[in-house]
C-alpha positions as CSV (number, residue, x, y, z in Angstrom):
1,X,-16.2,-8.2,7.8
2,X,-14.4,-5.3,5.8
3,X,-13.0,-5.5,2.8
4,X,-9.9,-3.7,1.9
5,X,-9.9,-2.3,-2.0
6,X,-7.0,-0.6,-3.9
7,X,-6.5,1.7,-6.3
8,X,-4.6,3.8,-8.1
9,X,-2.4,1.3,-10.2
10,X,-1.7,1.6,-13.3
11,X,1.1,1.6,-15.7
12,X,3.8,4.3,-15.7
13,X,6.4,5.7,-17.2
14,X,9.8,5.5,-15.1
15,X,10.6,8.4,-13.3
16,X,7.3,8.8,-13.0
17,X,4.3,9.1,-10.1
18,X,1.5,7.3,-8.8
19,X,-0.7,7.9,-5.8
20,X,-2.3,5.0,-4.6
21,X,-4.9,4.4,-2.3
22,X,-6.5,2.0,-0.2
23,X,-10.6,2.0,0.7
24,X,-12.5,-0.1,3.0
25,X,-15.8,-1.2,2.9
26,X,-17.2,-1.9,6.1
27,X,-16.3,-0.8,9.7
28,X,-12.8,-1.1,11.0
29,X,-11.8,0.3,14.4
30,X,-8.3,0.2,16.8
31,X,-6.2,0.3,14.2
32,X,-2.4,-0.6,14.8
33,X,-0.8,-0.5,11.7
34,X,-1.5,0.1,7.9
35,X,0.6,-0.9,5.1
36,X,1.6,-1.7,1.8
37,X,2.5,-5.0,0.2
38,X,3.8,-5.1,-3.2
39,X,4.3,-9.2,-4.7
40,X,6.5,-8.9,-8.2
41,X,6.4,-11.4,-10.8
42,X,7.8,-14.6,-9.2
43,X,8.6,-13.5,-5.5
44,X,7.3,-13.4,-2.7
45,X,5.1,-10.5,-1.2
46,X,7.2,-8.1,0.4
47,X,6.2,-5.2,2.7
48,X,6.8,-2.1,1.2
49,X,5.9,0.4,3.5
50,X,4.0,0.9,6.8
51,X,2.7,3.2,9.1
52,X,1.4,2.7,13.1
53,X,-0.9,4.0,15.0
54,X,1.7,6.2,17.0
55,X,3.0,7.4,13.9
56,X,5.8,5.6,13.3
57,X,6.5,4.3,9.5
58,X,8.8,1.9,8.4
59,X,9.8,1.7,4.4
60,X,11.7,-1.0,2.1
61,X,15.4,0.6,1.9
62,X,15.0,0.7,-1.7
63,X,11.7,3.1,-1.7
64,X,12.9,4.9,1.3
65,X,12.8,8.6,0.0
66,X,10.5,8.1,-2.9
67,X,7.4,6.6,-1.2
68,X,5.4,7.7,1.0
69,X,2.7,6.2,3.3
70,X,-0.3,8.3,5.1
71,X,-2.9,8.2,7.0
72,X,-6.2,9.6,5.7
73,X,-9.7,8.8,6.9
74,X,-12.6,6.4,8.3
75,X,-13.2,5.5,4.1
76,X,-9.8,5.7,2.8
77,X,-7.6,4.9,5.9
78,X,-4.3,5.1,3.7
79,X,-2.8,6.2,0.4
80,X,0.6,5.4,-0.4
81,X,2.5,8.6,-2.8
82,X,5.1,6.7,-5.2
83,X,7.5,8.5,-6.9
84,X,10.7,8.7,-8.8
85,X,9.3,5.1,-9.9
86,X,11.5,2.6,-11.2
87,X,11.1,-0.9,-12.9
88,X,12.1,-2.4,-10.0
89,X,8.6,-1.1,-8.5
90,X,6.6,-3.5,-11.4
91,X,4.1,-5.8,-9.0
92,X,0.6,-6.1,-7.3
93,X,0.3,-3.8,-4.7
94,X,-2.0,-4.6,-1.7
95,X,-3.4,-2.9,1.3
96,X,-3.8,-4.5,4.8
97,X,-4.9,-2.8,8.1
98,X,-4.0,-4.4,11.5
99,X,-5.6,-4.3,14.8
100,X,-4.0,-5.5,18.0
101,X,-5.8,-8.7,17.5
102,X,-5.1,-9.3,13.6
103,X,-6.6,-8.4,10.5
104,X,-9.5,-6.0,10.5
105,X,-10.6,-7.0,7.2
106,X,-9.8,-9.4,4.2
107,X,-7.3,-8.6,1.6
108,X,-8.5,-7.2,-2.0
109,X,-7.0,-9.0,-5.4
110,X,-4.5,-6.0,-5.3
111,X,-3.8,-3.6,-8.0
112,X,-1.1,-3.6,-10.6
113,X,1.5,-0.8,-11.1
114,X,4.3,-1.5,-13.8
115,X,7.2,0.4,-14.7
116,X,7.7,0.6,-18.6
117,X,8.0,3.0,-21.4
């Protein structure tokens, strides 16, 4: 079973960048979708953005312009570029990978990012 591990996070000043990425150890194959989750403090995980295997992405409104997802390679299927950061984008941030049939691996402990002076 693969095992999906970020990285990337860190702490950052606003207006600031981060590129994140997402590795996997193990074999994964007929992937549908990737995508970021971000959980802040006290709510509930949230997708954040995602990309199919067609091509076709899909962001939060509130990221939409500043982040973006892409697909990269067999070790390090996706990164996730994050600018123009703002407090708002404080939170773990996980990686998942889909296949038509469900997961293709098991979620890491996710990374934190967060937005301060």
């Amino acid at each position: 079973q693969a095992q999906f591990v970020e990285s990337g996070g860190g702490v950052v000043q606003p207006g600031g960048s981060l590129t994140r990425s997402c590795a996997v150890s193990g074999i994964i194959y007929e992937v549908a979708m990737m995508a970021w989750y971000r959980q802040a403090p006290g709510k509930e995980r949230e997708s954040v953005a995602s990309i199919t295997a067609a091509g076709r992405t899909n962001y939060l409104d509130s990221v939409k312009g500043r982040f973006t997802i892409s697909r990269d390679n067999a070790k390090k299927p996706t990164s996730l570029q994050m600018n123009m950061l703002g407090p708002e984008a404080t939170g773990v941030y996980f990686c998942d990978i889909q296949g038509g049939s469900g997961a293709l691996g098991r979620w890491g402990q996710g990374t934190q990012v967060t937005v301060s002076l």
